[in-house]
N, C-alpha and C positions, 0 to 999 in steps of 0.2 A: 738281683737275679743270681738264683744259684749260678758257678763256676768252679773247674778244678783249678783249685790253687797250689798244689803239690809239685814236684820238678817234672816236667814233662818228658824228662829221659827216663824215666823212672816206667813210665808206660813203654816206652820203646823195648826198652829190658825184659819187662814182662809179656810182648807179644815175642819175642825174638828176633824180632825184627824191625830195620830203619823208620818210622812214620814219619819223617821228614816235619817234625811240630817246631823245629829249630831254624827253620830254613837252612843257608849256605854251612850254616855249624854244620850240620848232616853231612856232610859230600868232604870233611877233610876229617885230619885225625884225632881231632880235639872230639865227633861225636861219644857218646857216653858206650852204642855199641863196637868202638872198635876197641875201647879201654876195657870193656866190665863187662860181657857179652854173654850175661849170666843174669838170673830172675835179680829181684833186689828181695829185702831180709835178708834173716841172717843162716837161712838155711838155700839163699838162694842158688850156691857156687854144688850144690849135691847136685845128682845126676835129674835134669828134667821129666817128669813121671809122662808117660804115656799116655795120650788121650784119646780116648774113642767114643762114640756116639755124641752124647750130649755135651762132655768134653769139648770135640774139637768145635760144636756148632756154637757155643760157647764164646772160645777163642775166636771166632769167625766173627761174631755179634759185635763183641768188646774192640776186636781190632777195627772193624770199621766206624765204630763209635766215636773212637780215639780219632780216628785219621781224619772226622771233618770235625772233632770237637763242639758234639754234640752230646746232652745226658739224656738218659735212660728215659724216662718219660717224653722228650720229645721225640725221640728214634724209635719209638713205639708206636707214636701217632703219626708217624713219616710210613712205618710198613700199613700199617691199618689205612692207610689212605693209597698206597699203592695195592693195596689188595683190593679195592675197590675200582681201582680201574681197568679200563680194558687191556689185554696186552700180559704178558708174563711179568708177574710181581715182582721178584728179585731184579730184574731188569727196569719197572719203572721206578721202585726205590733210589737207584743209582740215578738215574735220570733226575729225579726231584733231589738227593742229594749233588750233584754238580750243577742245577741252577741255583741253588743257596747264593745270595748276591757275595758273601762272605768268598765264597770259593770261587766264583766267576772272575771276582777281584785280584785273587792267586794266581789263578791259568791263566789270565791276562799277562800277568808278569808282574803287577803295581805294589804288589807286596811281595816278599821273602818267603812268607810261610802264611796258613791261616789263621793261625792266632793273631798276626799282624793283619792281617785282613780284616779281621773282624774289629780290631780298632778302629784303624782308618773308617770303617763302615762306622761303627758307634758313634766316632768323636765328630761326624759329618762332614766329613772330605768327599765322599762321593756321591754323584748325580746320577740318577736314572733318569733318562729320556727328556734330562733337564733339571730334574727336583730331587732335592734333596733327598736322601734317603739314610734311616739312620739304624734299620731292622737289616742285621746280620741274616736274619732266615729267608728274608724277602726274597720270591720265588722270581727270577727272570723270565721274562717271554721273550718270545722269539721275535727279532728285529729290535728287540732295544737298547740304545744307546748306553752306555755304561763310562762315565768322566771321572776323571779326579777335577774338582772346582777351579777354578782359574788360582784362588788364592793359596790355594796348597799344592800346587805345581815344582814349586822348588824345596819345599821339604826333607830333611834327611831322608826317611822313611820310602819314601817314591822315588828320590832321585836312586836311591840305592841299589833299588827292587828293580828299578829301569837298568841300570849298570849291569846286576847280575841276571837277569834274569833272560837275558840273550843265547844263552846255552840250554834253556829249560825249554824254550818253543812254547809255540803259543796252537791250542787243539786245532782241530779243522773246524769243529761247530765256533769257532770264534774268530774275530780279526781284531788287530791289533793296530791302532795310529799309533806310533811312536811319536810322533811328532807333537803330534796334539793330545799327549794321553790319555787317549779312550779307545775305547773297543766297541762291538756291536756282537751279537747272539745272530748268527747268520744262517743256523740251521741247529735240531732238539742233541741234544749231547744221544750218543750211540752206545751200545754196549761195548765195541768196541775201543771205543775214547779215553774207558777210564786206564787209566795206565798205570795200574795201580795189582797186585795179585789177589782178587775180590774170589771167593766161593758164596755167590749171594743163595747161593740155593739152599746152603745150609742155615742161612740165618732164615728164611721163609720155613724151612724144615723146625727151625727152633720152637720162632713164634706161632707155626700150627701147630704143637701140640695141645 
């Protein structure tokens, strides 16, 4: 399976801003933008060129691309399939991007970041509604159970994510056992939810031309 393998500050650089692909790295001084807060190459420290039109819808595409660590052909068939449902596009894109089992995993708190999310998904640590599940894109429904398996309960990786992840909060469309790590999907993620600085209009503006 294609994946970017390049240093993921590297992306953060080039939007201008935090995408959190590091998890707790992010939030102290060690991230890449509080060091180098300039594009990367070697022309990257010149003055940033201004973007307009297609430019910024552009920037807009790529940055949320990045932020759930998804490539080009599948972010494609993710707008083409919210264009097809009822309801304003940009708003159900976001919606099918925050069920991605990969990021449910995240806003639960069980992971750091969702690149680690998406392992723990891979390497088969977590359970939907019971079963196994080992597809990162796997879309959540509403009311289901979401576990880390009994035998990867004490893991570095979880315990970790459980430690920090108590300052991060857990959405309203979700609930959280601490105890028993698991969560449940208790209502459809909202536009409002993503907590994130999203211009999804412009990326539906992209893709209709």
């Amino acid at each position: 399976m294609a994946r970017y393998r390049d240093s993921v500050c590297r992306l953060c650089r080039r939007e201008g801003q935090k995408l959190f692909l590091k998890g707790h790295r992010c939030l102290t001084d060690k991230c890449a933008i509080e060091k180098r807060n300039f594009a990367p190459g070697q022309h990257g420290k010149s003055r940033r060129p201004k973007l307009v039109g297609y430019g910024l819808q552009l920037r807009e595409k790529q940055k949320v691309r990045r932020l759930y660590g998804i490539l080009e052909n599948q972010f494609r068939a993710y707008f083409e399939k919210a264009a097809r449902m009822r309801g304003i596009t940009g708003e159900n894109l976001l919606a099918m991007l925050e069920r991605r089992l990969d990021n449910v995993v995240y806003r639960l708190g069980l992971a750091v970041s969702r690149a680690e999310a998406r392992q723990l998904v891979r390497h088969g640590h977590i359970l939907v509604a019971g079963r196994k599940v080992n597809i990162p894109s796997f879309q959540v429904v509403l009311g289901q159970e979401i576990a880390v398996k009994d035998a990867s309960r004490q893991i570095v990786p979880v315990l970790r994510a459980l430690d920090l992840g108590g300052g991060r909060g857990v959405p309203p469309w979700l609930e959280l056992d601490r105890q028993n790590v698991k969560g449940r999907m208790v209502s459809l993620p909202k536009r409002e939810d993503v907590n994130f600085p999203i211009q999804e209009q412009m990326i539906v503006e992209l893709y209709s031309k």
